[in-house]
N, C-alpha and C positions, 0 to 999 in steps of 0.2 A: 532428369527433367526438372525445368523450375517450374516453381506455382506462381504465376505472375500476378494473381489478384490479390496474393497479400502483402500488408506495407512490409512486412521482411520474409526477401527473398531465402528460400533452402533449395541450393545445390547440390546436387553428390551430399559431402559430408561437412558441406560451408554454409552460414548463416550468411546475410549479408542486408543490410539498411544505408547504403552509403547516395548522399545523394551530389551532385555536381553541381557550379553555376558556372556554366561557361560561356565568354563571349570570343565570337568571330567576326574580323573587319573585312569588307569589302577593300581590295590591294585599291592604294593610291588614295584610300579613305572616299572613292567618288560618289556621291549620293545618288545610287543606282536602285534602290531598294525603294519600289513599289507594289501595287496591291499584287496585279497581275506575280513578279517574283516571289512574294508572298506567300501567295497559294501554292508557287511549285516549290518552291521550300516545305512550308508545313506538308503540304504531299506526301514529297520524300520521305518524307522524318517520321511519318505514320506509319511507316513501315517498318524501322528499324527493329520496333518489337520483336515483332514476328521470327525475323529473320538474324536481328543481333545480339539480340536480349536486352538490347539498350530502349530504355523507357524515356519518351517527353514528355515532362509534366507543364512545363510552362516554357513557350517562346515568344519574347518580346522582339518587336522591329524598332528601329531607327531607321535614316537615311541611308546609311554607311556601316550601321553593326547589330548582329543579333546576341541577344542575352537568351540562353537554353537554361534552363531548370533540367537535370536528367539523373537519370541511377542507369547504372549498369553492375553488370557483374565484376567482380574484382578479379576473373581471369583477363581482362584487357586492361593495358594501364590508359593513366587519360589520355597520352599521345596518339596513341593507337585508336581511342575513339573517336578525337579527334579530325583523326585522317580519314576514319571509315565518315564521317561525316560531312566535310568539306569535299570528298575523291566523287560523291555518290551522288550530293546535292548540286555540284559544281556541271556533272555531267545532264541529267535533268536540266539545269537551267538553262543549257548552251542547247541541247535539242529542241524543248520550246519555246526560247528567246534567244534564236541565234544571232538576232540583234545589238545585244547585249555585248559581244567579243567586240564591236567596232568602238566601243568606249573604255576600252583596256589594252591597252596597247601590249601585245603579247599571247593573250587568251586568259589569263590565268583570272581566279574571281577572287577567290581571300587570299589577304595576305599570310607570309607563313607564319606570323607569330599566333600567339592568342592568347586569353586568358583565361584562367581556370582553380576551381575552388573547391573544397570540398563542403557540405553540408550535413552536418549529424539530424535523424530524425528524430534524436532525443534530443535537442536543444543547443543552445549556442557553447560557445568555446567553452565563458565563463562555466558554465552548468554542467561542462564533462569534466573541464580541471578541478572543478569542489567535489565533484563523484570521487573520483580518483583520488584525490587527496584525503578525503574520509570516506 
C-alpha cells in the first residue's frame, strides 16, 4: 500500500518522488475549453488518486490545451497515464457535454500526441547533474 501524504511515495520495496508536467490538446486545436468543461475535467481527475495512484497537483486551462502538474507511480509509464487520462476524461466530458461531439468532427477530444516531462522534487536538471558529478 502507498502512503500518499507524503512528498515521497514507498511502495512494496520502491521509493519514488517523480513528478510530470504534461500537456494535452484538444484534436483540431479547437477553442472548446470552457468553465463548464473545466469542471468535468478537474472532476475526473479528482479521482484518479484514489483509484490510480496518479496525484494532480496543478492543472492549468487554455482554450485548446491543458498543462497537468502530476506524480504517479513508476509502475505505469507516462504513455500509459496518459491514456488512462485522456480514455476517462474524454468519456465524462461526452456524457455531460454531449454537445461538444458536434464540434469535432468524428467524436474524438485530444489529439493523440502530447507532451510530457519529467520533474525532480529535489531541483532542476542543473542541481541533479552537480549531485551526481560530485
Amino acid at each position: 500500500m502507498v502512503d500518499l501524504e507524503n512528498k515521497i511515495w514507498h511502495w512494496y520495496h520502491n521509493i519514488s518522488e517523480c513528478y510530470y508536467h504534461l500537456q494535452l490538446t484538444v484534436k483540431y486545436r479547437r477553442a472548446l475549453l470552457n468553465k463548464k468543461l473545466e469542471k468535468v475535467i478537474v472532476d475526473t481527475m479528482s479521482e484518479f488518486k484514489e483509484r490510480y495512484v496518479i496525484e494532480m497537483n496543478e492543472i492549468g486551462f487554455d482554450q485548446n490545451h491543458i498543462h497537468i502538474l502530476c506524480r504517479f507511480l513508476p509502475k505505469y509509464s507516462g504513455g500509459q497515464v496518459i491514456k488512462i487520462i485522456k480514455s476517462i476524461t474524454v468519456k465524462q466530458i461526452f456524457n455531460e457535454c454531449p454537445e461538444i461531439k458536434k464540434e469535432l468532427w468524428g467524436g474524438e477530444f485530444w489529439t493523440d500526441g502530447y507532451y510530457i516531462s519529467t520533474i525532480s522534487g529535489r531541483g532542476s536538471k542543473k542541481v541533479i547533474e552537480n549531485y551526481i558529478r560530485n
